[in-house]
C-alpha positions as CSV (number, residue, x, y, z in Angstrom):
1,X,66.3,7.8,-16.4
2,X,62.9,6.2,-15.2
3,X,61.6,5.5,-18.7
4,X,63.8,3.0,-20.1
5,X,63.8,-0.6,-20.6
6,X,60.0,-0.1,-19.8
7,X,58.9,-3.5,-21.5
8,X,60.7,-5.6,-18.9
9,X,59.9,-3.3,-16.0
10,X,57.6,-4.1,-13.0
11,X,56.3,-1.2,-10.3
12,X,54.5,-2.1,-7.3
13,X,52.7,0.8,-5.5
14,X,51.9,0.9,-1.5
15,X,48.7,2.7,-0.3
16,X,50.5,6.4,0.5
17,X,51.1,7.5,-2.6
18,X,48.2,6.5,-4.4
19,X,46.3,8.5,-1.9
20,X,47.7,11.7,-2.2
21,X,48.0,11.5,-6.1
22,X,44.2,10.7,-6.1
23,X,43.8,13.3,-3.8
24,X,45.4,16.2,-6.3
25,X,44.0,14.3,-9.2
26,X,47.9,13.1,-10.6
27,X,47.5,9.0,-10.7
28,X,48.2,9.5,-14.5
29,X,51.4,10.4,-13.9
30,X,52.5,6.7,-12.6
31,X,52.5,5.1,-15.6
32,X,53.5,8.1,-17.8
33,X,56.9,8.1,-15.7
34,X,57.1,4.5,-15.3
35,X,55.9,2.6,-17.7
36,X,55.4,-1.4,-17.8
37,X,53.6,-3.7,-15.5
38,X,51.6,-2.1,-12.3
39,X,50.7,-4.3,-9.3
40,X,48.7,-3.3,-6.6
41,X,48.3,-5.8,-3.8
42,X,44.6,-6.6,-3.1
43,X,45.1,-5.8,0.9
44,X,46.6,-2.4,-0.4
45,X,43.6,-1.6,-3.2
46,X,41.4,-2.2,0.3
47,X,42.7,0.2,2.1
48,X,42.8,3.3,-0.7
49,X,39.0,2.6,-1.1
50,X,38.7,2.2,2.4
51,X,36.0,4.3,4.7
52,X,38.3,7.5,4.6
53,X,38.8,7.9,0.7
54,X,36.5,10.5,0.1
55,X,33.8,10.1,-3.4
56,X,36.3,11.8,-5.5
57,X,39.0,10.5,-4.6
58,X,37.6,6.7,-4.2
59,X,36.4,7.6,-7.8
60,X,39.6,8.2,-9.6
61,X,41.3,5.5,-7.7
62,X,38.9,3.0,-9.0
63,X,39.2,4.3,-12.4
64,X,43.6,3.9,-12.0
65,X,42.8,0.6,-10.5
66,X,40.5,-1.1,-13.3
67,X,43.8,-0.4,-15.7
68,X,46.4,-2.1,-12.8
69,X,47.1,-6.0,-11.9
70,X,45.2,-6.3,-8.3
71,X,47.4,-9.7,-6.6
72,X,46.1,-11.7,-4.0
73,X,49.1,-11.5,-1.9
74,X,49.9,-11.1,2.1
75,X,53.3,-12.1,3.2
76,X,56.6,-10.6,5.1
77,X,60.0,-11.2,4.8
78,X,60.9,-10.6,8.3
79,X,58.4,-9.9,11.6
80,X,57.9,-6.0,12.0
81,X,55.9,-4.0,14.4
82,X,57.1,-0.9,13.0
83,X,55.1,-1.8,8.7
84,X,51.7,-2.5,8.7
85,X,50.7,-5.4,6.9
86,X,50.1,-4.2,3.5
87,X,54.0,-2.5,3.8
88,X,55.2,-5.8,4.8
89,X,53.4,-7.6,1.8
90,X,53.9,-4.8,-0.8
91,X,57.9,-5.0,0.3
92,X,57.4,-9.3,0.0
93,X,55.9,-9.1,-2.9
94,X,58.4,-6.6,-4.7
95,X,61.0,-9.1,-3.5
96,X,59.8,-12.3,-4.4
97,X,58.6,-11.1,-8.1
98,X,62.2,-9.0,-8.4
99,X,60.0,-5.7,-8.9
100,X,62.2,-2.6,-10.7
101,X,60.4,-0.5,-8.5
102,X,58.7,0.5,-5.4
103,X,56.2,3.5,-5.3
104,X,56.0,3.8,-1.3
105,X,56.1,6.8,1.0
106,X,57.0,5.3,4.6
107,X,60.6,6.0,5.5
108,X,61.2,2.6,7.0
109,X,59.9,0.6,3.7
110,X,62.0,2.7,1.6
111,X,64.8,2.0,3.6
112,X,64.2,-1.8,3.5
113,X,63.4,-1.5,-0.4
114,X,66.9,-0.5,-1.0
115,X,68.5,-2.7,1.2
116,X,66.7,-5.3,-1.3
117,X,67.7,-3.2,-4.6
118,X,64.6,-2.0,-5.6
119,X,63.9,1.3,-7.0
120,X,62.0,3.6,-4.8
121,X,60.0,6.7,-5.2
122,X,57.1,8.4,-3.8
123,X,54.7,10.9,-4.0
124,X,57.1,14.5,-3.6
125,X,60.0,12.2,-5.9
126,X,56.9,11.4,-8.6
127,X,56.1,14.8,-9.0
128,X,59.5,16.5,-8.7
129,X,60.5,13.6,-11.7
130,X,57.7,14.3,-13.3
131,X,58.7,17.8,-14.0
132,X,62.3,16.3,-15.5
133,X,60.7,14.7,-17.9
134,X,58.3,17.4,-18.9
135,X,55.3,15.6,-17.4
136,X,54.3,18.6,-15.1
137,X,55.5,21.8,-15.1
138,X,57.4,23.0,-11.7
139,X,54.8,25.6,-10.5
140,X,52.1,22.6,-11.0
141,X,54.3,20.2,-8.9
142,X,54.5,22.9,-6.2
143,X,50.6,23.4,-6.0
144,X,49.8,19.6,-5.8
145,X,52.6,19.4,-3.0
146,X,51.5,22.4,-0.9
147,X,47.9,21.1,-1.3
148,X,48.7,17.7,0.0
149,X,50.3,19.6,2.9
150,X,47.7,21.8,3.6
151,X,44.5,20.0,3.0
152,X,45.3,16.8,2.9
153,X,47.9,16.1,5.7
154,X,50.8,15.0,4.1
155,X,53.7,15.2,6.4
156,X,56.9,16.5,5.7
157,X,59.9,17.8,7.2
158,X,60.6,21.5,5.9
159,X,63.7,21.0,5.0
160,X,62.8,18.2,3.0
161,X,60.0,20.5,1.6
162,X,62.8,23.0,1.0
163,X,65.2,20.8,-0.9
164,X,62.0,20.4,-2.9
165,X,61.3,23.7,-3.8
166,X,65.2,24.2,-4.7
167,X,65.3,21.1,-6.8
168,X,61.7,22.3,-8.6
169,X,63.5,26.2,-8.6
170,X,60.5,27.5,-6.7
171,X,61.1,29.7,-3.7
């Protein structure tokens, strides 16, 4: 269960998902699912508010932000072409402050999170969770999901998209 032990627990949230739940207006869901303490690396905060959030979006993020810890923090734990820099720092970070959890979207950082036992979710696993614990209900999660498809260009694979939809019981 993602709720417990929530006192000692620390999350630390890459760019991706924070777009797209700012995009479908969830960010309140992070801390209702995981509560304890948030970081969000100052080189990651710059690139949500960067030139492509659009005013709404920029808006809410900025409001989720003000409520967050913003670190000062760029480092890697290994040279990578294939993570941009704030992946590399987020996943340094995480390691060196022995984070619970890693909010993060990009395949390859996930995989490296859990090769350093850290918790990982994403946007699709935040809302699909947030529907187990009665945070959002199932036909909700679908909407946001086939809206960040659809108009916002999130991109997954349709059977991922189809496990999904089993998992939320929608067809």
């Amino acid at each position: 269960m993602l709720r417990s032990d929530s006192s000692a627990r620390c999350v630390i949230c890459d760019a991706s998902p924070l777009i797209f739940l700012a995009k479908v207006d969830a960010l309140a869901l992070l801390q209702a699912l995981l509560p304890g303490r948030w970081v969000v690396l100052q080189c990651v905060a710059d690139e949500v508010l960067g030139e492509r959030a659009g005013p709404l979006e920029a808006e809410r993020l900025r409001r989720w932000l003000a409520k967050v810890e913003i670190i000062d923090f760029e480092g890697s734990l290994f040279p990578s072409r294939a993570l941009s820099r704030s992946d590399q720092s987020s996943l340094a970070w995480a390691v060196k402050n022995h984070a619970d959890w890693l909010i993060a979207d990009d395949r390859l950082l996930r995989r490296f999170a859990k090769e350093h036992q850290l918790g990982v979710i994403g946007f699709c696993g935040v809302l699909v969770k947030s529907v187990e614990h009665q945070l959002l209900d199932a036909r909700g999660a679908r909407e946001m999901i086939d809206q960040a498809v659809e108009r916002h260009g999130l991109m997954i694979s349709v059977s991922v998209y189809r496990r999904i939809m089993e998992v939320l019981g929608e067809r």
